[in-house]
C-alpha positions as CSV (number, residue, x, y, z in Angstrom):
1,X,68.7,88.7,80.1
2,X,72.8,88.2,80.4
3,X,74.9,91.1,81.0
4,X,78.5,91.1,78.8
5,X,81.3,91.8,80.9
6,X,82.5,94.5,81.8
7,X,85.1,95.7,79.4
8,X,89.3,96.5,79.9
9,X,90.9,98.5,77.7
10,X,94.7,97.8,77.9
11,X,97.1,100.0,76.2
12,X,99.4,98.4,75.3
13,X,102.0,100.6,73.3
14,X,104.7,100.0,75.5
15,X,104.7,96.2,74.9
16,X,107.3,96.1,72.5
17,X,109.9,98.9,73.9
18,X,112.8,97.9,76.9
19,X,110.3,97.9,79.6
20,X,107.5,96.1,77.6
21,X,108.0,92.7,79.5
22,X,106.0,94.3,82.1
23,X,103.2,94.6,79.5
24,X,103.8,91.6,77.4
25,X,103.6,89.1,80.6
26,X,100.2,91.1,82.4
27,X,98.6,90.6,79.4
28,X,99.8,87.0,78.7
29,X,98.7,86.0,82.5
30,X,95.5,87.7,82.3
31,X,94.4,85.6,79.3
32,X,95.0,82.6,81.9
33,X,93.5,83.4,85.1
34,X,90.6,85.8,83.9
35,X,87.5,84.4,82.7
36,X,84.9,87.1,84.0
37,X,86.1,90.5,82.0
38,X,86.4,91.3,77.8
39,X,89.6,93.1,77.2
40,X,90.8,94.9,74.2
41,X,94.5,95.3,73.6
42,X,95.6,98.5,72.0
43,X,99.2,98.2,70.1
44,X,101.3,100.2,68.3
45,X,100.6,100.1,64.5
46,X,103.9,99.1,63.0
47,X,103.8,96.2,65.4
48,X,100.3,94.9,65.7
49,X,101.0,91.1,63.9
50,X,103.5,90.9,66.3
51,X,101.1,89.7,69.3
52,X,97.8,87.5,69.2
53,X,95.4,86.5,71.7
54,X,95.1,82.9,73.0
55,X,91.6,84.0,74.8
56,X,88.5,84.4,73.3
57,X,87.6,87.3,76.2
58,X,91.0,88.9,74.4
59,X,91.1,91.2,71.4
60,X,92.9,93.8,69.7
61,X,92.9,97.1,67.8
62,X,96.3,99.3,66.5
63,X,96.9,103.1,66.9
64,X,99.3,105.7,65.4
65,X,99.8,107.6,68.4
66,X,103.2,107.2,70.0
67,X,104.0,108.4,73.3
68,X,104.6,111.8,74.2
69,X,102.4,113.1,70.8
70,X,100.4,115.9,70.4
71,X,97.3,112.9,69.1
72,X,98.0,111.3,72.4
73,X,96.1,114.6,74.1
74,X,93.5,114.7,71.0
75,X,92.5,112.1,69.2
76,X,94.0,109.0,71.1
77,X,91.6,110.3,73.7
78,X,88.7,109.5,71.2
79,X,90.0,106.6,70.1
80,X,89.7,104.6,73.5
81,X,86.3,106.4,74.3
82,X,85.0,104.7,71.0
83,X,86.0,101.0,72.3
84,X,83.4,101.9,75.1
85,X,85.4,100.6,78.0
86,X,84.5,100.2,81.3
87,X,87.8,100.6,82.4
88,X,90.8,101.7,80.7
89,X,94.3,100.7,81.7
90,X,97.2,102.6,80.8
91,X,100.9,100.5,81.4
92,X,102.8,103.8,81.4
93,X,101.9,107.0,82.9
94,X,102.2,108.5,79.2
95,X,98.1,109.3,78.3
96,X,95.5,111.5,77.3
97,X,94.3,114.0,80.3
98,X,91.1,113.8,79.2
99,X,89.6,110.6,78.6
100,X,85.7,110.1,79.7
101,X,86.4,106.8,81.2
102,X,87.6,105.0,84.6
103,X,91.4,104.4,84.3
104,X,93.7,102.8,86.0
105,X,97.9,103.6,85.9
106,X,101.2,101.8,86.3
107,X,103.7,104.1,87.6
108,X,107.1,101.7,86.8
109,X,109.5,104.6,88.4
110,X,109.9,108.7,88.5
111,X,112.6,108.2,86.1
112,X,111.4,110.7,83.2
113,X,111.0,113.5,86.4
114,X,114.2,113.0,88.5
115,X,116.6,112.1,85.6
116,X,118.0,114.2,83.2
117,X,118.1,112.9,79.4
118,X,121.2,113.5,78.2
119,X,120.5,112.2,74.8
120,X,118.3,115.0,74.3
121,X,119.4,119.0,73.9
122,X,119.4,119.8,78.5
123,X,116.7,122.4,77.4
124,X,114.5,119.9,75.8
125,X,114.9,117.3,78.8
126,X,114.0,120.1,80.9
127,X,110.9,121.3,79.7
128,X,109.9,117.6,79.3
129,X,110.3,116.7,83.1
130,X,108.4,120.2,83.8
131,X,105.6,118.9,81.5
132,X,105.9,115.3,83.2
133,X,105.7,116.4,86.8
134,X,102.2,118.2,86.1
135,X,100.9,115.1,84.1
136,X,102.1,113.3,86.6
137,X,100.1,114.9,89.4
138,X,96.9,115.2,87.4
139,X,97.2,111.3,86.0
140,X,97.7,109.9,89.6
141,X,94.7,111.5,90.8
142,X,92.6,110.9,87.9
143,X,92.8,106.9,88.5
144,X,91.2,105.2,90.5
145,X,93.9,103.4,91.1
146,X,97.9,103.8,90.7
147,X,99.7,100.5,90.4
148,X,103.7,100.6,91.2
149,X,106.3,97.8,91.3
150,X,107.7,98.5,95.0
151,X,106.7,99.9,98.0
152,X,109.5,102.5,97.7
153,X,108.4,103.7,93.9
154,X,104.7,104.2,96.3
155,X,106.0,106.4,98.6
156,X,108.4,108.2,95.8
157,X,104.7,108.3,93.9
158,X,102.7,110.2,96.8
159,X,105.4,112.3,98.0
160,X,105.2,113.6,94.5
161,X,101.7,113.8,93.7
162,X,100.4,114.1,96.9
163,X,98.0,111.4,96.0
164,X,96.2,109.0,98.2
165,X,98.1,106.6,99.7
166,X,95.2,103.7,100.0
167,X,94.9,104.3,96.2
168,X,98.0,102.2,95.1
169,X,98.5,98.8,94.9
170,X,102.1,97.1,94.6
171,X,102.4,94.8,91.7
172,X,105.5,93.6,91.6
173,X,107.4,92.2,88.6
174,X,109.1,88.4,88.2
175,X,112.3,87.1,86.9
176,X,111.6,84.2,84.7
177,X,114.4,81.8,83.9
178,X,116.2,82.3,81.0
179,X,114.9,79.2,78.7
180,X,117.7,78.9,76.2
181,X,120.9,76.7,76.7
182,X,123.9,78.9,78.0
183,X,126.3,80.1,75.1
184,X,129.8,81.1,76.6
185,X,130.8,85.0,76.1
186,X,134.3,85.0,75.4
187,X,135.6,87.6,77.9
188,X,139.4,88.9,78.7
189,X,139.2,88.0,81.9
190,X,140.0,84.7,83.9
191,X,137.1,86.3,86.4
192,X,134.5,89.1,86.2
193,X,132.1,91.2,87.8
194,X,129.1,91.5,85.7
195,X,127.0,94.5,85.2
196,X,123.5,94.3,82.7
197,X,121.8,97.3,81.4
198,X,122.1,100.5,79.5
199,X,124.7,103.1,80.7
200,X,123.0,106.6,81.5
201,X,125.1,108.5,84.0
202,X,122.6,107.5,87.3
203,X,123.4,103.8,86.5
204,X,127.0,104.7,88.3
205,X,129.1,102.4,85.7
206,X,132.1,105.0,85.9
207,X,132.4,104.6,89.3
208,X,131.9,100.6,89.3
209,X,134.8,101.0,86.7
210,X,136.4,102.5,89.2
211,X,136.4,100.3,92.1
212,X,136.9,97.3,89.5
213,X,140.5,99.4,88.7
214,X,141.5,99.2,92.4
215,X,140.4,95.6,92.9
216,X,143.2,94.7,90.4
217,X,145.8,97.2,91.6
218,X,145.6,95.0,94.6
219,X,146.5,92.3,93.0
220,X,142.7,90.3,91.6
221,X,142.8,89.2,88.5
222,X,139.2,90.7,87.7
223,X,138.0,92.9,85.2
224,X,133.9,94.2,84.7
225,X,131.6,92.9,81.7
226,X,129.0,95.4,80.6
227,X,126.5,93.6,78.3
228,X,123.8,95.3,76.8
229,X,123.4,97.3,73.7
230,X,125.9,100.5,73.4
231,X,124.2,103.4,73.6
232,X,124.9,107.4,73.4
233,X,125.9,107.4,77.1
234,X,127.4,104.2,76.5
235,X,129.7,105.8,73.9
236,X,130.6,108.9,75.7
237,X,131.4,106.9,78.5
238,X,134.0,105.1,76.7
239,X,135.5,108.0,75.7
240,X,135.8,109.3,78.2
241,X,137.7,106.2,80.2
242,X,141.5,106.5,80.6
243,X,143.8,103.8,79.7
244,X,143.7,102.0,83.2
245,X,140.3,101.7,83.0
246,X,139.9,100.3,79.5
247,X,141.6,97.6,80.5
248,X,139.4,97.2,83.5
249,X,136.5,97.0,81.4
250,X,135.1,94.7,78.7
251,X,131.8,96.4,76.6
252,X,130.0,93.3,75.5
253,X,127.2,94.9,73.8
254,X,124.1,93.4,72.8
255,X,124.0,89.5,73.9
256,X,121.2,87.0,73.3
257,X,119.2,85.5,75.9
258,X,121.5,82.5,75.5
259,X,125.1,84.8,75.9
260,X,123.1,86.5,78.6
261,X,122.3,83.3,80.3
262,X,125.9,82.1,79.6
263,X,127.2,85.4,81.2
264,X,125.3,85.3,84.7
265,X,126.2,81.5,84.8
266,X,130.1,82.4,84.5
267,X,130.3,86.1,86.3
268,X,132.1,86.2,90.1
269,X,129.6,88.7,91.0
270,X,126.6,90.6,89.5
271,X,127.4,94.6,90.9
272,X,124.6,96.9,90.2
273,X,125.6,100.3,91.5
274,X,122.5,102.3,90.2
275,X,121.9,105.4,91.7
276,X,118.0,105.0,91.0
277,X,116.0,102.3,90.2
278,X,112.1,101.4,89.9
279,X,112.7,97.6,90.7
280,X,115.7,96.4,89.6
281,X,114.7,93.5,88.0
282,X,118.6,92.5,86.0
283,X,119.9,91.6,89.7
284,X,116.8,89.3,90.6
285,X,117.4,88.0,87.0
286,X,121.1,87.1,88.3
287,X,119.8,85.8,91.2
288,X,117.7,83.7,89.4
289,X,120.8,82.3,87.6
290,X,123.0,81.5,90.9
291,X,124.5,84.6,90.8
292,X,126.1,86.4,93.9
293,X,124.8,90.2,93.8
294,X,126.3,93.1,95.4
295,X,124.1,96.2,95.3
296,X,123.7,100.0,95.7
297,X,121.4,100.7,98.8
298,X,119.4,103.3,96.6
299,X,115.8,103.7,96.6
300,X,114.0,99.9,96.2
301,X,117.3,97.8,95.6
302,X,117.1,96.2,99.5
303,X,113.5,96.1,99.5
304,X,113.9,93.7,95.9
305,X,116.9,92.0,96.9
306,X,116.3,91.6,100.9
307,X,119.5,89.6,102.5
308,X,120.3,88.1,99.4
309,X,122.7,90.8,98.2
310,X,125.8,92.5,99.9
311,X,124.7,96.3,100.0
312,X,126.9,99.4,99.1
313,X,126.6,103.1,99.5
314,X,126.5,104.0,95.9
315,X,128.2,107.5,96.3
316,X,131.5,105.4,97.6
317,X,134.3,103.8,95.3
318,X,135.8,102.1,98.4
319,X,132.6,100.9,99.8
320,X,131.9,99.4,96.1
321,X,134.9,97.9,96.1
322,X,134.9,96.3,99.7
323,X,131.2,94.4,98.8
324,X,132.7,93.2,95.5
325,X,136.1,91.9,97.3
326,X,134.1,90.5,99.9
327,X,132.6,87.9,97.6
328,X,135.0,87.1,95.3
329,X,137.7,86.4,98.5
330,X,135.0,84.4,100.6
331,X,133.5,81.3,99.2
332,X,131.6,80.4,102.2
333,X,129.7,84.0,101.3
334,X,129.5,83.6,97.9
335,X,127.5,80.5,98.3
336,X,125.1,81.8,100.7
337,X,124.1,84.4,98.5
338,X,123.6,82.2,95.6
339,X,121.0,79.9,97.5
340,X,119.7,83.2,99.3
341,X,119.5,85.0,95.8
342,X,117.4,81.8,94.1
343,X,115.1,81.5,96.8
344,X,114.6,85.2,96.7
345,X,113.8,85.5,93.3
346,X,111.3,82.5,93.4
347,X,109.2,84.9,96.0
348,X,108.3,87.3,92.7
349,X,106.1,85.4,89.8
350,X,104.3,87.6,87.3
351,X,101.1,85.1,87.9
352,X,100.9,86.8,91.2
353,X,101.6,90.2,89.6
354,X,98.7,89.2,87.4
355,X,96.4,88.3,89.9
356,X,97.1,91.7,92.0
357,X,96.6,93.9,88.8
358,X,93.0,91.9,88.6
359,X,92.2,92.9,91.5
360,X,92.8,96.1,91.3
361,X,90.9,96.3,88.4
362,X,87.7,95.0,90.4
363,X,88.4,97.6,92.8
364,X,88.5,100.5,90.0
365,X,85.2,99.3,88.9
366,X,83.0,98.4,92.1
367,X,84.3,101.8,93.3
């Protein structure tokens, strides 16, 4: 008599917030290459028409628990214990304590634990990164196995959690080509360094601002684009700029894939001055797109980026500066780290990501 195959749960509620292309192309790669496991998708409610299967192996069910929920620790819990899985894979650390069932984590970065929110009350963000640290601890070492997207987000993972080390596996994320036909940003500058993201205080835009502000007081004609949505931070930051750095600064907001596209195509220089990152996917996006990067060494930036990207301390205005003037006065180096940056970025391909999360999923169950 047959057995079925063994069963994945997948949640999947994170498929459809700013990290969900992490999610979105596991789950879309898995449908390709995996012909030996059944897999149920789990999506938020509100958003569960927005994403069917192309496999027969695939299915999916909806929930009304959102992250960080009181039903997330109750009856969320119950919920994926009634899908009888085999193994349960939760793309965000965010999850039920409890749960009666072999599981398997992606720890993307420490950011909720080693950040403060300043959206939130500093009270609130408090107690949340308290609460986070334990759940973090006990979540590690209830997988069987922890997947992360660099080496470095490993090590930040067991020096926190004190969790095996053989228990992780690196499953690095891709930058895809942007398919749409580039659509010109209109910009007020003749050349600009480009910088992609939101604007929380530890991605370090004030002081990119800042070297950007000395670049032209030695004579460049340069100024900085900031595309991507404008936030709280985003606001207060603008506020709070002076009037020689207004003029240094263009906020683009929220661009299309095309404008986005358009934007790396045209920029001197992506900068990404981040005091923190998980993997820093926007600058292998650049790279992707024949952009020069110049980089904070922070955390897993040179690990990503290798010797494709000139490297900064990000604590230093002048060192900032110096990487960005270096490109944009040295053609020769410029066009090194275009080719460098495209061949670099064609080393990451969320297949292989795919292929390395299915693995560890055959470990989780055969151990």
């Amino acid at each position: 008599m047959p057995t079925s195959p063994p069963h994945i749960v997948i949640d999947a509620r994170s498929m459809f917030t700013s990290t969900g292309r992490y999610t979105r192309n596991l789950i879309a790669h898995l449908e390709q290459i995996d012909t030996a496991h059944r897999y149920t998708i789990v999506l938020p409610r509100d958003r569960f028409d927005d994403w069917t299967p192309t496999s027969p192996l695939f299915e999916k069910v909806a929930t009304e628990t959102p992250y960080f929920s009181w039903r997330e620790q109750t009856s969320f819990g119950r919920e994926l214990r009634a899908l009888r899985p085999d193994l349960v894979h939760f793309a965000m650390p965010q999850q039920p304590l409890y749960l009666g069932a072999r599981r398997v984590t992606t720890f993307l970065d420490m950011t909720l634990l080693k950040v403060r929110n300043r959206k939130k009350h500093w009270a609130v963000s408090a107690v949340k990164r308290v609460i986070g640290a334990g759940a973090f601890v006990v979540t590690a070492h209830r997988s069987r196995v922890n997947l992360v997207i660099s080496a470095h987000g490993g090590r930040d993972l067991v020096a926190h959690t004190r969790v095996r080390a053989s228990s992780l596996y690196v499953t690095s994320p891709a930058a895809d080509v942007i398919a749409d036909a580039a659509i010109p940003v209109e910009t007020p500058f003749p050349r600009f360094v480009l910088y992609v993201g939101r604007q929380e205080p530890y991605k370090n835009l004030k002081r990119l601002i800042r070297a950007v502000v000395h670049l032209r007081d030695a004579g460049e004609e340069i100024g900085l684009v900031v595309a991507g949505k404008i936030d709280d931070d985003g606001a207060r930051l603008i506020r709070e700029l002076d009037e020689q750095e207004r003029g240094a600064v263009h906020f683009a907001g929220f661009v299309t894939d095309a404008q986005l596209r358009g934007l790396y195509e045209a920029a001197a220089v992506y900068a990404f001055p981040s005091f923190f990152e998980g993997f820093g996917l926007p600058g292998l996006e650049a790279m992707r797109h024949g952009c020069a990067v110049v980089s904070s060494d922070a955390t897993c930036l040179p690990e990503v980026y290798g010797d494709a990207a000139i490297y900064f301390d990000p604590t230093s205005t002048a060192g900032m500066r110096d990487a960005v003037a270096r490109v944009l006065t040295d053609p020769a180096l410029a066009q090194t780290l275009r080719e460098r940056g495209v061949a670099r970025a064609e080393m990451f391909s969320w297949r292989w990501m795919a292929t390395r999360t299915l693995d560890a999923y055959r470990d989780a169950l055969e151990s």
